[in-house]
N, C-alpha and C positions, 0 to 999 in steps of 0.2 A: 543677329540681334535678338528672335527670340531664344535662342540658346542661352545667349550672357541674362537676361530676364526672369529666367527661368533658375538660372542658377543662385540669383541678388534673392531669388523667391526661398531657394532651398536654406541660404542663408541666412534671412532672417526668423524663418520656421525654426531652425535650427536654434539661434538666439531666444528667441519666445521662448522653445521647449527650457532651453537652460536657465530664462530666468525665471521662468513659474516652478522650475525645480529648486529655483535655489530660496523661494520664496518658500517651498511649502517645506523644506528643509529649516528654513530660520523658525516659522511656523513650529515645529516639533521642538525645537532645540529650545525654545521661549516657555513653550508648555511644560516639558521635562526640568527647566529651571525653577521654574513656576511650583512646580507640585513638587520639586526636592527643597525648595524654600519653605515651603507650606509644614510639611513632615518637619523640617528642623528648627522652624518656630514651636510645632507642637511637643517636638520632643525637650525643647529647654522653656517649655512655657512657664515655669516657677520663675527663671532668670527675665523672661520678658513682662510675666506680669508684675515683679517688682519693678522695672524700669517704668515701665507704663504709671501705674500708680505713682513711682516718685515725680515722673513727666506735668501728668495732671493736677498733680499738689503743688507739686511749682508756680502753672497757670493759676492756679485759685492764687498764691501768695504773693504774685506779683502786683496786683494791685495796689495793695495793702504798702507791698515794699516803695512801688514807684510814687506813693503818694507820700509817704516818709522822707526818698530823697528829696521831692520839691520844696518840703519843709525846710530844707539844708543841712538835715540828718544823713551825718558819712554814713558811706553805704555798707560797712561790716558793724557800724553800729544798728540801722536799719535793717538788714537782717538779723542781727541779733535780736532783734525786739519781736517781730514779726515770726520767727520762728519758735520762741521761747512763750505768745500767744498760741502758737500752731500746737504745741504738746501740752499747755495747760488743757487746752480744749479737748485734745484726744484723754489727755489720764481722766477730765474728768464726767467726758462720755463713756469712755472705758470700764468706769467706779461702776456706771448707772447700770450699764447694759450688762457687764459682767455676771451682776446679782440678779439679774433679771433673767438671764439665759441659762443660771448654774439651776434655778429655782424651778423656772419651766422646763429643764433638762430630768429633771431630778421627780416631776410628777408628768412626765408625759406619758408610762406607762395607765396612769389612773385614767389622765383624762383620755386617750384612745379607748379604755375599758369605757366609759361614760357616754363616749360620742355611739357609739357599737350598742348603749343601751336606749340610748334616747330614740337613735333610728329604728330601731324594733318594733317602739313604742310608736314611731311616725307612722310604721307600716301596719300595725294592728290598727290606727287610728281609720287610717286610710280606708282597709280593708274595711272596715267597723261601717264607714258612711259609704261601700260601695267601688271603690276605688280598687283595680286590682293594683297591688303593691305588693309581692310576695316580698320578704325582710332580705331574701340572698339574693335578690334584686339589687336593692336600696345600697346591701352593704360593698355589692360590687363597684357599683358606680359611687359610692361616695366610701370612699380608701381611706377614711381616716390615718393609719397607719400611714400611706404613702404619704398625704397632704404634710402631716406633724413631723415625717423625716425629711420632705422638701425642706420644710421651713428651718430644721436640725444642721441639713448640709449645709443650707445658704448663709446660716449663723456662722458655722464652721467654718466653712471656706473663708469668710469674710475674717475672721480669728486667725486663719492658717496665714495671710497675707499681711495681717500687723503683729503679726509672733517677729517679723524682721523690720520691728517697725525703728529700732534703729540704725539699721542701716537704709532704708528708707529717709530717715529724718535726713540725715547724712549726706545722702544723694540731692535731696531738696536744696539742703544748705549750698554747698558745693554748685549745683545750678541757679541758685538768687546771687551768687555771688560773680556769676559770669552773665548771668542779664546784660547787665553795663556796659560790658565789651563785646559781646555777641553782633551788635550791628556793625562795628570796624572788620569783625571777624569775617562776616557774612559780605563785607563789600569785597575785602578783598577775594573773597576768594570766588564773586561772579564775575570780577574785572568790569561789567558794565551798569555799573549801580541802577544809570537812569533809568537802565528798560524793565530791567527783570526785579528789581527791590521794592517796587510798590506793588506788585503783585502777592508779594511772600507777606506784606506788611497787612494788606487787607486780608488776607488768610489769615494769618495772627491774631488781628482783632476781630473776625469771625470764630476763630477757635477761644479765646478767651472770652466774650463776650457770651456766647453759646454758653461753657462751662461755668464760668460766675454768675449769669442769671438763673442757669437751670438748677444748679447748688441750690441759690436762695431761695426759688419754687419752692422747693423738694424741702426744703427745712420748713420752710412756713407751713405747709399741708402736713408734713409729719409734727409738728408744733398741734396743729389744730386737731389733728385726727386722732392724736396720741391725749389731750384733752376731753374731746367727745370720749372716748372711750373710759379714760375715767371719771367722767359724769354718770355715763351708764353704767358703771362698774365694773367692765371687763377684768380679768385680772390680767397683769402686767404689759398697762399700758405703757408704758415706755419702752418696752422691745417691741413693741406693734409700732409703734409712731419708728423707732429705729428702723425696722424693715418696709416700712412705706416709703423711708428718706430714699432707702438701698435703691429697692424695686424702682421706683417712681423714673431713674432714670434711664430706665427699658422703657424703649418706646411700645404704645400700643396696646402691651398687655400686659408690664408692669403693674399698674396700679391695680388689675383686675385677681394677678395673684397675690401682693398683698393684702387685698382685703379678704380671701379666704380663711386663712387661721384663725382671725380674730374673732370671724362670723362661726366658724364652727364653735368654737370657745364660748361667746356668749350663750350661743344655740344649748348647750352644755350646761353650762351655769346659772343665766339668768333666763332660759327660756325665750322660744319663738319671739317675741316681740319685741325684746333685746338685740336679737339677731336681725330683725328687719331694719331696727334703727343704726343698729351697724354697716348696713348694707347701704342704707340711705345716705350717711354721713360719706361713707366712701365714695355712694356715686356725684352725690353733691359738690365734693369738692374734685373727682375727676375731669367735672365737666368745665366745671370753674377754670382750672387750670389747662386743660385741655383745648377751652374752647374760646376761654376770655383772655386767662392771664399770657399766657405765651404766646399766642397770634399777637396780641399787641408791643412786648417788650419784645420779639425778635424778629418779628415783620413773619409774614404767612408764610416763607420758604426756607428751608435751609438748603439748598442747593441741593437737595436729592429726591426722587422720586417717590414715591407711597411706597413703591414693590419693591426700590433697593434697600430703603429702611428695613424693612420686613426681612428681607433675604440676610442684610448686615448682617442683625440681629441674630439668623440663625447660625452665620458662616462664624462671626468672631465668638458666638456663644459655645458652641463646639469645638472651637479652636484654642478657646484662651479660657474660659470657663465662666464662671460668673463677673468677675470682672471685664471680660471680653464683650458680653453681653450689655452691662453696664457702658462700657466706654464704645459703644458701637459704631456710633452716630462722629463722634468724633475721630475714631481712626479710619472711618468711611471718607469724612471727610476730608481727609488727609490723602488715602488715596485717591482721590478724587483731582485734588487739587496740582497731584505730584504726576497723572495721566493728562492734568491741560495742559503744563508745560512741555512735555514731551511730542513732537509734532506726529512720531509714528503710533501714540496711544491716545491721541486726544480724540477719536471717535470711541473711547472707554467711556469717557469725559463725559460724549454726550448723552451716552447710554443710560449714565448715573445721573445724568441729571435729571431736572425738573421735564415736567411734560410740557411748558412752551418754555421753548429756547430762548425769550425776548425776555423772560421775566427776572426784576429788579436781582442784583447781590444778595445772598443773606443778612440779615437784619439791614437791609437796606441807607448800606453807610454813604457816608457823603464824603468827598473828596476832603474836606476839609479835616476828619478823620484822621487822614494819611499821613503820615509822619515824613 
C-alpha cells in the first residue's frame, strides 16, 4: 500500500511539473506574439493610423447621422448630408490653419532669433538685481529652437495624416453606411445576443459619449483661448487655439504643452506681462475643464486608473505617434474592455482599472441607455 502511494505521489508531481511547464511555455509564446504584434503595428503605423483616425471620425458622425435617420431621412441620403458637412468643415479649417502655419513656418527663424535675445536680456536683468542667472544657463533650459520645432512637427504630423484625407473621407463613408447593419452583423456572429450584446453596447456608448463630449470640450477652450489670445494680441491666434484643440486631448499634460508656444511668442512680442496673461488664460481654463466641466458631463471615472492613463499615453505615443497619443484614452479603453471579456485576461482588466473595483461604469449610464 505504501508502495502504490508513493507512486499516485510520483505521478501527480509528475503532472504538476508538466502542467507549470506548459503553463510557462503558453506564458512565452503569448509574450513573443505580443511583442511581434507590437513591432508590426509599429512598422505599418502610417496604415493604422489612417484607419484609426477614419474609426474615430466615424464615432464623431454618427450622431449627427443617427439623428437624421429618426427624422426618416434614408440612410445614403443621411450620410450624404452628414458627410458633405464633415468636408465643408475640414476645407474650411484647412483655409484658416494653413495660412497660419505657412506664415509662422516662414518667420520662425526670426522669432527663435528674438526668443535667444529677450532671454539674455532676462539674464542680464537677473544678474543686474543679484540673481545668478548666467544667459547659457537660461538658453539651455529654455530651447527655444526645440520648443518652436516641437510645435513644427505636431503641425506636420497632423498635415502628413489629412494629406490622405481622401481616402480617409472614403473609409468614413463606407463605415456610416454600415452603422445600420452592423448590429444584425454583430448578433450573428455572437450567436448569444442576450449575454454578450449589452456589454459591447455599453462600451459603444462609453466610447462615443467619451469622444463627442471631449471633441466639444476641446473646441469650446480652443474657441476661447484662441480669443483671449487675440485680445492680447498674440500673433496667430488661430493655430494656437488649433493646437490647444489637438493637444487638449492628451490627457494631463496636453494643455500644459500647448500653452508654451504661445507664452513664449507673446514673451517675445508683447513682453512679460502678455505672457503672464497668457499663462493665466491657459491655466484658467485648464482648471475649468479639468476640474468642473468633464467630472460633471462624464461622471469622475473613465474606467482606468491615474498611472494607466499616464503609462497609455506614453506606450501609444511611441507607438503610433501623435495620433496615438491623442487617441489613448480610447484605444486603452478598448483594450481594456476586449481583456474583461476574455476569462484568461480579465485580471489585465483589473489592473487597468479604477482603484476601487465597486466604482459606478464610466459616465455612469443607466440601463435604460442600452439599446
Amino acid at each position: 500500500m505504501g508502495i502504490l502511494n508513493q507512486k499516485l505521489k510520483n505521478v501527480n508531481k509528475t503532472i504538476n511539473d508538466l502542467s507549470d511547464s506548459q503553463r510557462g511555455m503558453r506564458f512565452l509564446i503569448s509574450t513573443a506574439a505580443l511583442v511581434i504584434i507590437i513591432a508590426g503595428i509599429n512598422l505599418a503605423q502610417s496604415i493604422v493610423v489612417l484607419f484609426l483616425v477614419s474609426f474615430f471620425m466615424a464615432i464623431l458622425a454618427t450622431p449627427p447621422l443617427l439623428w437624421l435617420k429618426s427624422k426618416r431621412i434614408p440612410s445614403g441620403f443621411a450620410v450624404l448630408i452628414v458627410m458633405s458637412a464633415m468636408i465643408i468643415v475640414l476645407l474650411l479649417i484647412g483655409a484658416q490653419i494653413g495660412s497660419s502655419f505657412s506664415n509662422f513656418s516662414d518667420e520662425l527663424p526670426l522669432l527663435q532669433s528674438k526668443i535667444r535675445e529677450q532671454i539674455v536680456k532676462l539674464s542680464v536683468l537677473l544678474t543686474s538685481n543679484g540673481i545668478a542667472a548666467p544667459k547659457h544657463v537660461l538658453l539651455e533650459y529654455v530651447n527655444s529652437e526645440a520648443i518652436m520645432e516641437f510645435t513644427t512637427d505636431v503641425l506636420t504630423g497632423f498635415s502628413s495624416v489629412l494629406s490622405n484625407l481622401i481616402l480617409i473621407l472614403l473609409t468614413v463613408t463606407f463605415i456610416l453606411l454600415e452603422v445600420s447593419s452592423f448590429p444584425t452583423k454583430l448578433r450573428t456572429i455572437l450567436g448569444d445576443p442576450e449575454q454578450a450584446f449589452p456589454q459591447f453596447t455599453l462600451f459603444l456608448i462609453d466610447m462615443k459619449r467619451y469622444m463627442v463630449i471631449k471633441t466639444i470640450i476641446n473646441m469650446i477652450a480652443a474657441i476661447i483661448l484662441g480669443i483671449w489670445m487675440y485680445i492680447l494680441g498674440v500673433p496667430y491666434p488661430v493655430l494656437w487655439g488649433f493646437l490647444a484643440f489637438l493637444l487638449h486631448y492628451i490627457p494631463n499634460i496636453g494643455s500644459i504643452i500647448a500653452a508654451i508656444p504661445p507664452v513664449l511668442l507673446a514673451f517675445v512680442e508683447l513682453g512679460m506681462g502678455s505672457a503672464l496673461l497668457v499663462v493665466l488664460g491657459n491655466v484658467v481654463i485648464g482648471f475649468i475643464v479639468g476640474n468642473v466641466v468633464e467630472p460633471r458631463l462624464m461622471g469622475r471615472k473613465l474606467g482606468l486608473s491615474t498611472l494607466v492613463v499616464f503609462l497609455s499615453l506614453i506606450f501609444w505615443g511611441s507607438l503610433l505617434g501623435l495620433i496615438g497619443a491623442i487617441l489613448c484614452i480610447p484605444l486603452t479603453m478598448t483594450m481594456k474592455f476586449v481583456f474583461e471579456n476574455i476569462e484568461s485576461t480579465r485580471w489585465i482588466a483589473v489592473l487597468l482599472g479604477p482603484e476601487r473595483l465597486s466604482a459606478p461604469l464610466p459616465f455612469e449610464l443607466n440601463k435604460d441607455d442600452v439599446q
